[in-house]
C-alpha positions in Angstrom: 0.0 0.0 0.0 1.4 3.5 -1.3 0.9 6.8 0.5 -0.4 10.0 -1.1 2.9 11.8 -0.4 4.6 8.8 -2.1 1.9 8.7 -4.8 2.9 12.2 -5.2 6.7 12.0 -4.9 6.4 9.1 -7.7 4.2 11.7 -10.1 6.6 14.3 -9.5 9.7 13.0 -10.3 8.7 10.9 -12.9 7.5 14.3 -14.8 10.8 15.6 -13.6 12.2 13.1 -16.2 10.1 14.0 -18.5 10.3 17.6 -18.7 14.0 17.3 -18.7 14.1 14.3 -21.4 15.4 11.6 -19.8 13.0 8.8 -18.9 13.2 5.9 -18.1 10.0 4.7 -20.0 9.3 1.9 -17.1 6.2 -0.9 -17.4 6.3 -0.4 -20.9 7.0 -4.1 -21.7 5.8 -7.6 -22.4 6.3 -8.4 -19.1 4.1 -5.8 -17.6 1.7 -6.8 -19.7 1.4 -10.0 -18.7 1.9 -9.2 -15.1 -1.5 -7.1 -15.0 -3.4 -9.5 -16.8 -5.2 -10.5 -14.0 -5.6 -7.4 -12.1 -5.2 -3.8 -11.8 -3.1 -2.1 -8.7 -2.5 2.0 -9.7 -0.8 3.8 -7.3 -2.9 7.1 -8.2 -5.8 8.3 -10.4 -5.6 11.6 -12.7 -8.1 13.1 -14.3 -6.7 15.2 -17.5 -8.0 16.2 -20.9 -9.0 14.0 -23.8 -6.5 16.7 -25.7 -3.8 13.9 -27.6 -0.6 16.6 -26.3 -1.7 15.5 -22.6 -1.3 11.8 -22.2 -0.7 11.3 -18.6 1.6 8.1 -18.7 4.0 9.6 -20.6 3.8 13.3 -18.6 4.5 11.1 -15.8 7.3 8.5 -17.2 5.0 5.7 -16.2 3.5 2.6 -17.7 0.8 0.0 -17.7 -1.1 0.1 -15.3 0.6 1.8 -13.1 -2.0 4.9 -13.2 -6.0 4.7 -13.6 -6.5 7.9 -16.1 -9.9 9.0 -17.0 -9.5 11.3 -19.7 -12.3 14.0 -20.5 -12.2 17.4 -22.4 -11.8 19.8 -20.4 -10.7 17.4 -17.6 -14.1 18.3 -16.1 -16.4 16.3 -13.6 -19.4 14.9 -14.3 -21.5 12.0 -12.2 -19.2 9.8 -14.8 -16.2 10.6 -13.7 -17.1 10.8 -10.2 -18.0 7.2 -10.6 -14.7 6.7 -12.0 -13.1 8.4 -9.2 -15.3 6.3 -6.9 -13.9 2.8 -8.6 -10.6 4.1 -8.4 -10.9 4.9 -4.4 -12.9 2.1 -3.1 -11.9 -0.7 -5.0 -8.3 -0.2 -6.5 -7.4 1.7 -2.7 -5.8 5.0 -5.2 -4.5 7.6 -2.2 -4.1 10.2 -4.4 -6.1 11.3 -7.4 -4.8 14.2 -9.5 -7.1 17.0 -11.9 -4.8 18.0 -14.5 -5.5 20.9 -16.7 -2.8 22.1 -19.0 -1.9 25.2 -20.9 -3.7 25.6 -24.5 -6.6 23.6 -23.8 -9.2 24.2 -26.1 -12.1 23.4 -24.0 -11.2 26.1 -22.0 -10.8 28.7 -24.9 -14.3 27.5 -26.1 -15.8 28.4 -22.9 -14.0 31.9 -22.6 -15.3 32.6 -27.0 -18.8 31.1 -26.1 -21.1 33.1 -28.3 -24.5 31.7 -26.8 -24.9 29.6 -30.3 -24.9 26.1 -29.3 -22.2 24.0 -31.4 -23.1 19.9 -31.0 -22.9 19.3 -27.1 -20.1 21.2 -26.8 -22.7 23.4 -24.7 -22.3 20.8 -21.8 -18.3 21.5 -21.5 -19.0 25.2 -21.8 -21.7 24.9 -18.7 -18.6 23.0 -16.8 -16.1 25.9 -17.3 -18.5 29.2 -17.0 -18.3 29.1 -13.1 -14.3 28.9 -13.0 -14.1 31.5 -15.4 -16.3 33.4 -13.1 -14.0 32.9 -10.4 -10.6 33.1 -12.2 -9.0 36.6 -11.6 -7.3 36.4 -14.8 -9.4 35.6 -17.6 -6.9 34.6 -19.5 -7.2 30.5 -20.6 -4.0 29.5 -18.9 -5.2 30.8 -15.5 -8.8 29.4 -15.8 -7.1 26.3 -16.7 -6.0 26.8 -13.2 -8.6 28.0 -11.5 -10.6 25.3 -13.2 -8.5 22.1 -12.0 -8.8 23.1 -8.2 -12.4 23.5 -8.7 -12.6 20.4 -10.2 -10.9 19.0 -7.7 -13.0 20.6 -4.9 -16.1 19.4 -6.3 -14.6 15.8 -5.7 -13.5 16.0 -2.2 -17.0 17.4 -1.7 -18.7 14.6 -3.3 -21.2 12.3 -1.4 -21.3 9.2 -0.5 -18.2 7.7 -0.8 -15.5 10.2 -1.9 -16.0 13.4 1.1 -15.3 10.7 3.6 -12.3 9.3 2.4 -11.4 12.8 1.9 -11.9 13.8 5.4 -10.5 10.4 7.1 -7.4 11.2 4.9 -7.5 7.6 3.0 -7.9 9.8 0.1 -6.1 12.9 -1.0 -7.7 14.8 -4.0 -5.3 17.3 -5.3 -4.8 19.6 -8.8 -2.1 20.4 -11.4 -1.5 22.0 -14.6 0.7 21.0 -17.0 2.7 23.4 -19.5 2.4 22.6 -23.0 5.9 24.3 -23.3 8.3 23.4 -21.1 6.7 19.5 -20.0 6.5 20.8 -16.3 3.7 20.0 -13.8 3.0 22.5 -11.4 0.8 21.5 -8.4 -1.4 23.3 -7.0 -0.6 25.3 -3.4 
């Protein structure tokens, strides 16, 4: 069993490798493969955008199954993913679970154009984002990216039945990150 500060720790310096180039590409083999067959054991869940320049494995210098990803434009949160989350927590025992937004995302720069003309069901993203645009000083996309992980993030550890008392028994740590497009780095949130 892995602590969220290890969880953490692992996260971190394995986008340390990243960001700098030199990874070490682990669980990537035929032997991996075959040792998951049976079973699943991640050592933390992240929740990050469906965008393909944000694949959290590789952000991460991880391999199979060595992280439960739920990927969702947007990275946002709906009664989906909070199932998700809920798998990942009760059943797999993840300490740490992770809402990754990142730089660019386009989600994000759909909600801030939104001309009121619904486009397909992008409509239900936009909804998502409005309130952490609201609340992001900045209303630049970068900085509602921010804004918009944490509250993401918040609206997890706040979730009933299962995920708020985890949260406040500290079996569960539910944090947020961003991740720049540009340099590969991973900034957690304070």
């Amino acid at each position: 069993m892995i602590t969220a500060d290890l969880a953490l720790t692992r996260l971190i310096e394995g986008n340390r490798r990243f960001a700098s180039g030199a990874m070490n590409h682990p669980h990537q083999d035929t032997e991996r493969r075959s040792a998951v067959e049976k079973g699943q054991q991640p050592f933390a869940a992240v929740i990050c955008c469906s965008d393909s320049r944000v694949p959290a494995e590789i952000l991460f210098d991880l391999g199979i199954g060595d992280l439960f990803v739920i990927r969702l434009a947007g990275n946002i949160v709906t009664d989906e993913v909070i199932a998700s989350v809920e798998y990942a927590a009760a059943h797999l025992h993840v300490p740490l679970v992770v809402v990754l937004g990142h730089t660019g995302c386009g989600a994000i720069k759909a909600a801030l154009a939104d001309t009121g003309k619904p486009e397909g069901h992008i409509p239900s993203l936009v909804s998502v984002i409005k309130p952490s645009i609201a609340a992001s000083v900045s209303r630049d996309a970068d900085s509602v990216a921010r804004v918009h992980a944490m509250s993401m993030a918040d609206k997890l550890r706040k979730s009933m039945p299962l995920l708020k008392p985890l949260v406040d028994s500290r079996a569960l740590v539910i944090a947020s990150a961003r991740y720049d497009l540009h340099t590969g780095i991973v900034e957690m949130a304070p």
